[in-house]
DRENMI-149234 format. One record per residue: x, y, z of N, C-alpha, C in turn. Coordinates in steps of 0.02 Angstrom, whole numbers, padded with zeros to 5 digits, always signed. Layout:
<atoms>
XYZXYZXYZ;...
</atoms>
This chain:
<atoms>
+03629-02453+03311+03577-02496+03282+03609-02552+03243;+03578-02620+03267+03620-02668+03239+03589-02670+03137;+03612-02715+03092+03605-02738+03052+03532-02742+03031;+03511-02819+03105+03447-02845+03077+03393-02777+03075;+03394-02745+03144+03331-02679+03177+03343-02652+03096;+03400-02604+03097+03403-02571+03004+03366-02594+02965;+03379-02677+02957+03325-02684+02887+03263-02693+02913;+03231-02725+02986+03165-02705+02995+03150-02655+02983;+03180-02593+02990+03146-02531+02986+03130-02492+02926;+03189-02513+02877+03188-02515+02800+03128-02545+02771;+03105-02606+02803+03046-02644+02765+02989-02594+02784;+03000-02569+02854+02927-02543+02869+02922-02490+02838;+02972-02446+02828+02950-02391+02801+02939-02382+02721;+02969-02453+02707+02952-02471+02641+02876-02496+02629;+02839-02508+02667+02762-02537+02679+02743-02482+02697;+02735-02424+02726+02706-02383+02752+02721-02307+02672;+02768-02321+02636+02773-02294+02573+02726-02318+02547;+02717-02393+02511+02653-02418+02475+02596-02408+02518;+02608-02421+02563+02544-02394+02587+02507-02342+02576;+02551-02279+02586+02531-02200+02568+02501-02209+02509;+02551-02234+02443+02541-02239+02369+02479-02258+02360;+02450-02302+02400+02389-02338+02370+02337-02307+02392;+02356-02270+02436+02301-02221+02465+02297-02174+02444;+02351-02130+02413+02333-02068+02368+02301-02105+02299;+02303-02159+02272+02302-02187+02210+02206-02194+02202;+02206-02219+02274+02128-02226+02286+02073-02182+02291;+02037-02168+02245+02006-02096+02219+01916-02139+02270;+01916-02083+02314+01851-02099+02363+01777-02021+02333;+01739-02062+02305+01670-02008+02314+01633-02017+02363;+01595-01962+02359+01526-01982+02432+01489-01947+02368;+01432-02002+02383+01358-01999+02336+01297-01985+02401;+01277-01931+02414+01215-01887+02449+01169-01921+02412;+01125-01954+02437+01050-01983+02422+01019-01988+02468;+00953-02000+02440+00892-02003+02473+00885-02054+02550;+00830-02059+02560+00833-02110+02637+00845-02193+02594;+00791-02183+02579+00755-02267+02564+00806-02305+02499;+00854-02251+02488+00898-02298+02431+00955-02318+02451;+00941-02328+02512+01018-02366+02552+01047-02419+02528;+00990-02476+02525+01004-02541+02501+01036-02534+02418;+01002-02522+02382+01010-02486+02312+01098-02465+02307;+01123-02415+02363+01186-02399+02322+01225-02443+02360;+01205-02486+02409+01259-02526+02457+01274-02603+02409;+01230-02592+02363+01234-02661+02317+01275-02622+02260;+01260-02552+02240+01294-02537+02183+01353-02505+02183;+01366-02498+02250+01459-02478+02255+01507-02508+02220;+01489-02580+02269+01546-02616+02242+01535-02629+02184;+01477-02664+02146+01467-02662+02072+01522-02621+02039;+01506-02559+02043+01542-02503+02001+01608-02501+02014;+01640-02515+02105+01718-02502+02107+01748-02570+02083;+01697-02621+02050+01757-02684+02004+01736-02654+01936;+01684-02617+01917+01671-02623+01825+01737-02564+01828;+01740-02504+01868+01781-02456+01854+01861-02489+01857;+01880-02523+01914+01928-02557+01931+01954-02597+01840;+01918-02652+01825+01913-02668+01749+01910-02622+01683;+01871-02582+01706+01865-02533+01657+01941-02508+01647;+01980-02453+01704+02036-02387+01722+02098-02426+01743;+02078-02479+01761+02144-02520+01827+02139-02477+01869;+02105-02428+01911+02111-02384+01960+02053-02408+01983;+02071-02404+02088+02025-02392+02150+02011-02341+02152;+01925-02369+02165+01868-02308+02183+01848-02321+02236;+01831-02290+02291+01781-02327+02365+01728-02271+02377;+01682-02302+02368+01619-02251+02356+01580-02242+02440;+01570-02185+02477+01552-02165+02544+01462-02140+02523;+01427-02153+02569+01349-02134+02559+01326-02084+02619;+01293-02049+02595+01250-02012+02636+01203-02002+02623;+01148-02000+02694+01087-02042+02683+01036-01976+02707;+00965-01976+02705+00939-01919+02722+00865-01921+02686;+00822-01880+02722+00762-01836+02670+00796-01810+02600;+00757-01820+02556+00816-01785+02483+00822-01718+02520;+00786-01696+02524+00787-01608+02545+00823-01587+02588;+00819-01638+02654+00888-01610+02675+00945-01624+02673;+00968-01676+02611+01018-01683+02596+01048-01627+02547;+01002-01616+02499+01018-01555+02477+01035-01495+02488;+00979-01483+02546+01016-01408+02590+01102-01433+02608;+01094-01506+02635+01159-01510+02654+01216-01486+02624;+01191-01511+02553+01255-01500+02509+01277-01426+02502;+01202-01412+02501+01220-01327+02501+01287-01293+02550;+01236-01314+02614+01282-01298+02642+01363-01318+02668;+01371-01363+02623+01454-01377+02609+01471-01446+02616;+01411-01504+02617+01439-01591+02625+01470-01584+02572;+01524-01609+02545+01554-01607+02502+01547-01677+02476;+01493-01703+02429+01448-01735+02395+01491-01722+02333;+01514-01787+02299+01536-01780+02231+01468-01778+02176;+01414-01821+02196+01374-01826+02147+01311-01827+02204;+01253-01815+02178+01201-01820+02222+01124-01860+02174;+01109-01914+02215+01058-01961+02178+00987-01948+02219;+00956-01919+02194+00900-01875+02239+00824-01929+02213;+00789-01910+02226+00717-01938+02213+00658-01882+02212;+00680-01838+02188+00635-01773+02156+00700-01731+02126;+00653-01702+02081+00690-01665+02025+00715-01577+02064;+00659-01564+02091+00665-01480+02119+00740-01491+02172;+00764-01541+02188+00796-01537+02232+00867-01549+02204;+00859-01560+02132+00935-01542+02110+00927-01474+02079;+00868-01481+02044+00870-01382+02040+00891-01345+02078;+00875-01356+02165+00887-01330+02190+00947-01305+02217;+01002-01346+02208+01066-01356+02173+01102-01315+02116;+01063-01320+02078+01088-01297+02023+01073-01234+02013;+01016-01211+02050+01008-01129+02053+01072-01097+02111;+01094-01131+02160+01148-01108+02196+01224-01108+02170;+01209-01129+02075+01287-01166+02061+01329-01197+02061;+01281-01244+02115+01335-01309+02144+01323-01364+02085;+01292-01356+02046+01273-01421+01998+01244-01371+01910;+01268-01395+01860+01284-01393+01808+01198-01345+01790;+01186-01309+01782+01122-01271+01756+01081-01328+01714;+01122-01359+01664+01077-01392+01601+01106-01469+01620;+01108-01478+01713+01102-01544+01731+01081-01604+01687;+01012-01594+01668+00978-01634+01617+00997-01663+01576;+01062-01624+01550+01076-01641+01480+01144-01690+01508;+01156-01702+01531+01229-01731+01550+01217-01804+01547;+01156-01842+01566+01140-01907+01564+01105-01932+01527;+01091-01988+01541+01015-02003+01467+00961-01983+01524;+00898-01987+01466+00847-01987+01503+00811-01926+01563;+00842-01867+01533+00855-01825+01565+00897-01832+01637;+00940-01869+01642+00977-01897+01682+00947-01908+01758;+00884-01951+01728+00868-01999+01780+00864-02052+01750;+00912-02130+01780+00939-02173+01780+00873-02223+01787;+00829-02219+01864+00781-02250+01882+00737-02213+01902;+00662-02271+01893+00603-02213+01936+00551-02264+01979;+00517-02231+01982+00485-02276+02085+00397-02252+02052;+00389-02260+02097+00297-02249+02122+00278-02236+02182;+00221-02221+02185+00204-02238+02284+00158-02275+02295;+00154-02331+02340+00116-02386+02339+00092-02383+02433;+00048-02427+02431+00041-02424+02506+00059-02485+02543;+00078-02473+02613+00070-02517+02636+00043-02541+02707;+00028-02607+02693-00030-02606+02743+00002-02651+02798;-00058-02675+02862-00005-02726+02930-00059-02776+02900;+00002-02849+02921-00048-02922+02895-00136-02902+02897;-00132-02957+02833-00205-02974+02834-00250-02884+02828;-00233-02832+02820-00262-02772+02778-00313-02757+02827;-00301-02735+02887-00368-02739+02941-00408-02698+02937;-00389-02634+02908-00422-02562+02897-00473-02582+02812;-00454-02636+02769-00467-02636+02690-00439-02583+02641;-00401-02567+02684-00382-02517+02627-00352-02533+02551;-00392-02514+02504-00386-02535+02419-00352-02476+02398;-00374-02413+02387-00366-02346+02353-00388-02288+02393;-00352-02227+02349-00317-02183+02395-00392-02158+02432;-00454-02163+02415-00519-02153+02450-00502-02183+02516;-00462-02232+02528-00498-02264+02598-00432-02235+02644;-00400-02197+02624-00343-02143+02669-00385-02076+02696;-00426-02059+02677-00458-02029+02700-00526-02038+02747;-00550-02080+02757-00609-02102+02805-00585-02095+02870;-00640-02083+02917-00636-02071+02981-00593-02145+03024;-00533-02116+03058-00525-02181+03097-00460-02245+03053;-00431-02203+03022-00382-02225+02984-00305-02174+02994;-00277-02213+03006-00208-02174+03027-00157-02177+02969;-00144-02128+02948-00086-02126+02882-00016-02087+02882;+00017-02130+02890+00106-02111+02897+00129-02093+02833;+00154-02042+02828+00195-02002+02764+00243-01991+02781;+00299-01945+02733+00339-01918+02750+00320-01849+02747;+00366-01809+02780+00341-01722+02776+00366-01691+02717;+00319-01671+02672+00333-01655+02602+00395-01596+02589;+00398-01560+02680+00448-01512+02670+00517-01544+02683;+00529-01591+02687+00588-01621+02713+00614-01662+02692;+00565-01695+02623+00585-01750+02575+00549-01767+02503;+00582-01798+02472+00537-01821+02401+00487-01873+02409;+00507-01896+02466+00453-01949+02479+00384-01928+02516;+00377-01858+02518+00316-01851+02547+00289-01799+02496;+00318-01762+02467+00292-01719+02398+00267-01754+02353;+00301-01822+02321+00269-01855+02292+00201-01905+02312;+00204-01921+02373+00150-01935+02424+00072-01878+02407;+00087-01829+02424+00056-01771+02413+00030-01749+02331;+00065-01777+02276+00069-01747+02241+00026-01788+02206;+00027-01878+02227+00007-01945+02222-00066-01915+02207;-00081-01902+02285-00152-01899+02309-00196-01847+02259;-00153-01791+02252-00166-01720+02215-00184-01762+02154;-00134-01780+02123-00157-01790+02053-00217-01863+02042;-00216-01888+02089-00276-01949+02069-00355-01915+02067;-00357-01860+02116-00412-01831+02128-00437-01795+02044;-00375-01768+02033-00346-01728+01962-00377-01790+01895;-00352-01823+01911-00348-01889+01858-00434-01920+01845;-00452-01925+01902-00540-01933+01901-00560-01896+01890;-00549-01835+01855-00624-01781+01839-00630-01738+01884;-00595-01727+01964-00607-01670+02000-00548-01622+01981;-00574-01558+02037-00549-01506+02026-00504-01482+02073;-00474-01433+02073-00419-01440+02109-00457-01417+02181;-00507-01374+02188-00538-01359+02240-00525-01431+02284;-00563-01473+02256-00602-01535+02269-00519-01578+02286;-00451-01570+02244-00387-01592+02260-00385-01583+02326;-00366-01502+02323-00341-01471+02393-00373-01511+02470;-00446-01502+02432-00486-01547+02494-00470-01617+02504;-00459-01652+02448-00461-01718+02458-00371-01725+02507;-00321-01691+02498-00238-01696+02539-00252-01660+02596;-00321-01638+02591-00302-01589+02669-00326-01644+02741;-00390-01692+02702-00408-01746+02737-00360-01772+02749;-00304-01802+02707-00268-01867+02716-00214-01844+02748;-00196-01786+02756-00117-01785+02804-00172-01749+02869;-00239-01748+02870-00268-01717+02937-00266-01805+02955;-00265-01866+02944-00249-01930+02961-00185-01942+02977;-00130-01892+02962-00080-01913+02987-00067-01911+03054;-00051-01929+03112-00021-01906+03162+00043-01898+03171;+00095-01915+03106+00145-01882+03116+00171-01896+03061;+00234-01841+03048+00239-01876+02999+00342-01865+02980;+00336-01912+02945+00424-01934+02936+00483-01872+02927;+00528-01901+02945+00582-01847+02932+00623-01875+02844;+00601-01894+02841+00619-01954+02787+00578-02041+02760;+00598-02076+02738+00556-02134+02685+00562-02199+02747;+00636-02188+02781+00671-02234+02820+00645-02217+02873;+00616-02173+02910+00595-02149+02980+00530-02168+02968;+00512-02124+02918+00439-02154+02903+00399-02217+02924;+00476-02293+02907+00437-02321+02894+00446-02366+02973;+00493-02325+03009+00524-02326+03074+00470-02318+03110;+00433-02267+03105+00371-02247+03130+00320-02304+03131;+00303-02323+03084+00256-02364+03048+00263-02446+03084;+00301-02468+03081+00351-02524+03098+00365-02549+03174;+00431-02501+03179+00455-02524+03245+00408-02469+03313;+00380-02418+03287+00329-02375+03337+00259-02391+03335;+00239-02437+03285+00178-02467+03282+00114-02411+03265;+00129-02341+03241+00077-02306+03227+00058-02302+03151;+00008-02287+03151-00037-02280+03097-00067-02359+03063;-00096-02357+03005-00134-02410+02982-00107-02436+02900;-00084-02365+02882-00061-02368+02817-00003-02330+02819;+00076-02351+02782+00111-02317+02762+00122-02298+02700;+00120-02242+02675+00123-02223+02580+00198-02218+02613;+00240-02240+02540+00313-02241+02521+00331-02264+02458;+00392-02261+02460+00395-02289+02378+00399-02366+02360;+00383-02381+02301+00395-02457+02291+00447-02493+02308;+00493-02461+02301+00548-02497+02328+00561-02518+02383;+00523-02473+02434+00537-02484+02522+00516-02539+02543;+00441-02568+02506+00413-02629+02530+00482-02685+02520;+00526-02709+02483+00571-02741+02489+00610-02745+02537;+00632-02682+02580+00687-02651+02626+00630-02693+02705;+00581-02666+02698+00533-02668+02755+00535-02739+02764;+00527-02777+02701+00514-02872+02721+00572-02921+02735;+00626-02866+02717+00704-02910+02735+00719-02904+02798;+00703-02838+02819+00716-02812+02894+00660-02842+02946;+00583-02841+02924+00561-02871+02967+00513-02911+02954;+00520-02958+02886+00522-03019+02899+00445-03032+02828;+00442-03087+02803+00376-03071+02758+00329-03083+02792;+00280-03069+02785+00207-03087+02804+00178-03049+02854;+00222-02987+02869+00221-02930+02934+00148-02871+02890;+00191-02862+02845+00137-02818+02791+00135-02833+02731;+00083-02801+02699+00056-02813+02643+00062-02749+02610;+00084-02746+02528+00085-02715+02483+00018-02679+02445;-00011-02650+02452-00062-02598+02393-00053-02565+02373;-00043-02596+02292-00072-02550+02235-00110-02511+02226;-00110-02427+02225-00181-02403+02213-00194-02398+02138;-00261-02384+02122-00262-02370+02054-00228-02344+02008;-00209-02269+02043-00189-02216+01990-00111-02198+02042;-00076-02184+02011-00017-02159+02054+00030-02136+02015;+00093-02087+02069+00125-02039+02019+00191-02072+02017;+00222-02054+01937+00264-02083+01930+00353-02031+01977;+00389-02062+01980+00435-02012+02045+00500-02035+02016;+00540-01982+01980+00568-01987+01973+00662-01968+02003;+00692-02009+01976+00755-02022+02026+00819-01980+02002;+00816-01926+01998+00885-01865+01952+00951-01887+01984;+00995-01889+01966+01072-01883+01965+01104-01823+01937;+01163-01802+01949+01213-01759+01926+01272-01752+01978;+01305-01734+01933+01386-01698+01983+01389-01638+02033;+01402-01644+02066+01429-01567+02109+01473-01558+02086;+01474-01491+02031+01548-01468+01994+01572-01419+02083;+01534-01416+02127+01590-01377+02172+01650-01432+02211;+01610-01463+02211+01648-01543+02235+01706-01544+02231;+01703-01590+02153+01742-01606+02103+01791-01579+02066;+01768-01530+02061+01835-01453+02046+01872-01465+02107;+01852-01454+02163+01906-01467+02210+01943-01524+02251;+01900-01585+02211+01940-01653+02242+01974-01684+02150;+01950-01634+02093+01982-01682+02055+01944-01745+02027;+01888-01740+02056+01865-01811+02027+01805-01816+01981;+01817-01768+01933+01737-01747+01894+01743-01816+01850;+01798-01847+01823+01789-01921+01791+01773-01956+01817;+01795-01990+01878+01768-02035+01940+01698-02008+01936;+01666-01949+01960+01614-01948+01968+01552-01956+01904;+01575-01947+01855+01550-01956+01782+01544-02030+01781;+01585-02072+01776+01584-02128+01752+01521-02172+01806;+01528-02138+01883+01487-02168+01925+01406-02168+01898;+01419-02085+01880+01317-02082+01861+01326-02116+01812;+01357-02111+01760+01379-02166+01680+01353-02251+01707;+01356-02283+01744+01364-02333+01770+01296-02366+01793;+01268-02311+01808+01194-02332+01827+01150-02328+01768;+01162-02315+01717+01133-02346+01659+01151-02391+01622;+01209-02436+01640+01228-02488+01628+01175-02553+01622;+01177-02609+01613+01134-02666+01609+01144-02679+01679;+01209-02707+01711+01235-02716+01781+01189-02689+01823;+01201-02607+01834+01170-02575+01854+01070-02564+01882;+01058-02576+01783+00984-02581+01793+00977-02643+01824;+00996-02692+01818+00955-02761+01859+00971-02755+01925;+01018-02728+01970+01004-02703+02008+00943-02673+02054;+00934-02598+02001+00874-02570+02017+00813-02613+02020;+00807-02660+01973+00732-02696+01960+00738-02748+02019;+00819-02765+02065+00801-02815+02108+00780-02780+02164;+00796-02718+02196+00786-02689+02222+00701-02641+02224;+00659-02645+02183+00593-02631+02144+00590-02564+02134;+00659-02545+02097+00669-02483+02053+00658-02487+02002;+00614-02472+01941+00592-02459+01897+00654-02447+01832;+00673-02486+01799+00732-02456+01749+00729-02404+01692;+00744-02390+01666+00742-02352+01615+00752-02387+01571;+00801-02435+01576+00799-02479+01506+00732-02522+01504;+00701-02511+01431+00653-02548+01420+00666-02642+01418;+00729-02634+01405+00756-02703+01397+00758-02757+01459;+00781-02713+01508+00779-02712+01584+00722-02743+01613;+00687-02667+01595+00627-02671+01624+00557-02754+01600;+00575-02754+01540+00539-02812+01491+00538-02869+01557;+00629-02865+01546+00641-02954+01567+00620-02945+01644;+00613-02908+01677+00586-02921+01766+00515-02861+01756;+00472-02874+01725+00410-02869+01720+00374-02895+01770;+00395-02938+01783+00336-02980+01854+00342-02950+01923;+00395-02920+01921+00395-02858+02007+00383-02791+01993;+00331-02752+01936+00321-02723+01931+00236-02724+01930;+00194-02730+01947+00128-02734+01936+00098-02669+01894;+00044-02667+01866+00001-02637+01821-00012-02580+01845;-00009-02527+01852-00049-02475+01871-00039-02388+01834;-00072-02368+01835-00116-02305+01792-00046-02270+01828;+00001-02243+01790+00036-02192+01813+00047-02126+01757;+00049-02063+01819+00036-01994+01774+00129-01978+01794;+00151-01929+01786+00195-01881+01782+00170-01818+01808;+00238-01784+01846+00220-01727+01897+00199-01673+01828;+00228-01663+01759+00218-01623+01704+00142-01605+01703;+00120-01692+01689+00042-01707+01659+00008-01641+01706;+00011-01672+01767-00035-01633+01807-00014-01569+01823;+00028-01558+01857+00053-01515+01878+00095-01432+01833;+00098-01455+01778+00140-01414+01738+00229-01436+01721;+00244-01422+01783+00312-01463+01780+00333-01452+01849;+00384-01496+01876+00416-01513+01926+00416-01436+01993;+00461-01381+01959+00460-01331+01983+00412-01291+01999;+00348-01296+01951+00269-01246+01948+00240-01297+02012;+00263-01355+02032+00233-01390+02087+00260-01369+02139;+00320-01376+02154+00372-01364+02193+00357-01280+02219;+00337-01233+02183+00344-01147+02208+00255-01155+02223;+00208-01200+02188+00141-01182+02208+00107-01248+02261;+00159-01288+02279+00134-01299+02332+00183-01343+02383;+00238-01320+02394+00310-01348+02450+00324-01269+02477;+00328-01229+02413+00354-01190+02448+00345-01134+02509;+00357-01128+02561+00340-01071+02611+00265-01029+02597;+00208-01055+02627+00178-00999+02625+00118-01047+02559;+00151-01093+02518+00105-01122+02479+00061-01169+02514;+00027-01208+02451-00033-01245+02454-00029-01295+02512;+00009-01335+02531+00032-01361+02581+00041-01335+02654;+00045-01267+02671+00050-01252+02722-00004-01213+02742;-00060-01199+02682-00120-01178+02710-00155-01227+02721;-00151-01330+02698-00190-01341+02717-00166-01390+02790;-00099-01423+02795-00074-01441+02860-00048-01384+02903;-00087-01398+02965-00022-01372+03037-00010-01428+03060;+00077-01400+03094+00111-01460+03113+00099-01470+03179;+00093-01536+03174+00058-01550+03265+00110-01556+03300;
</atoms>
């Protein structure tokens, strides 16, 4: 081997050393979330891998996985190895956390009971509102088609469900009169989502139904992708507020090492950075400060909590998601 080949080969393996270095140096999470918050963490990756970068002098590269919350959760269960998981119902990090994979007193680890942001469910309609649909009354009339998600398979359709439940709740009826009023509106479904993003797949690019319920935020996702003036946004009167939990997978993290990386990430979304984010995206902040200054993409409306009505998150979750509950005596699946 002559001279020059030697030191080519010296350089390369001297580049392929830094190379390695920077790659063990580079600490990678995967954040398990919901469908419809794609846009949401694809804007807040990089956010966070320059504040952390500034913050540590250390690379972060943040990986997503996307899904029904619910079955992202089973996922995790069953072994995605999810450093942190950003869900859009609460039972579904419980559900987590009753398997051990996530901290028992989750809650306490963040502010706000460590939800960062929160949503609503709004409707939406095809140009020009052809059906009239105003409020959740006109989801139920004969001859109206209504796309959900399947309450067993995501947060976006429990809270859908839970929407409807509690407005009935909220006017003076009874739950008799509830049960009846959700058993109409998913007997309008003809099908219904595997998720917020299929949902609205359905709705959209398959052209069925008249109305899609989803969360506030999706109407944003829906008008970038296909275009403004396709559909129209409704407000209903009364609607439930849906909230957005975070926490760590200590099974994770114990075994990649990255329970700081993953701390600082949920840490991050309560940042100011962070919240304006959420509010561009029509996530709801937690900071009141936040929330003040982009007031104008939030409109007015009567919102309860799954507590108010329901008792709390879980007394909803076992009396009417779970196997055998309120939900499955009053849909069969077509």
């Amino acid at each position: 081997m002559n001279l020059k080949n030697a030191f080519t080969l010296t350089l390369a393996a001297l580049a392929l050393g830094v190379s390695q270095l920077a790659s063990a140096q580079q600490v990678t999470l995967l954040n398990s979330s919901y469908d419809v918050a794609r846009e949401f963490y694809k804007d807040i990756n990089p956010a966070f891998s320059a504040w952390y970068k500034k913050k540590t002098g250390k690379d972060v590269k943040v990986d997503q996985s996307h899904g029904g919350s619910s079955a992202q959760a089973r996922a995790v269960a069953d072994g995605l190895d999810a450093d942190v998981v950003t869900f859009n119902t609460v039972t579904d990090v419980e559900f987590l956390a009753d398997k051990g994979l996530v901290a028992k007193d989750w809650t306490q680890k963040f502010p706000n009971k460590a939800t960062p942001t929160l949503s609503t469910h709004i409707f939406v309609v095809r140009k020009g509102n052809p059906k009239g649909i105003k409020d959740w009354d006109d989801l139920i009339k004969p001859g109206v088609q209504v796309v959900v998600v399947n309450p067993k398979l995501g947060g976006n359709g429990r809270q859908t469900y839970l929407g409807a439940w509690g407005y009935v709740k909220k006017k003076g009826g009874t739950d008799a009169q509830a049960a009846e009023f959700v058993a109409k509106l998913f007997k309008n479904a003809p099908v219904l989502g595997k998720g917020g993003r299929d949902a609205s797949g359905i709705f959209l690019q398959r052209n069925i139904g008249d109305v899609l319920i989803t969360f506030e935020s999706e109407v944003i996702s829906i008008v970038n992708e296909f275009g403004a003036g396709q559909v129209e946004a409704v407000y209903p009167s009364i609607s439930v507020v849906a909230e957005n939990p975070v926490a760590v997978v200590e099974r994770t993290v114990a075994k990649k090492g990255t329970a700081d990386v993953a701390k600082a990430y949920l840490d991050f979304l309560y940042t100011d950075e962070a919240q304006e984010i959420a509010a561009k995206h029509a996530l709801r902040p937690t900071s009141q400060a936040v929330l003040k200054k982009n007031a104008a993409t939030f409109k007015p409306i009567q919102l309860f909590t799954v507590s108010e009505v329901f008792g709390s998150a879980a007394e909803a979750q076992k009396v009417h998601f779970n196997d055998g509950g309120k939900f499955d005596q009053i849909y069969t699946v077509k």
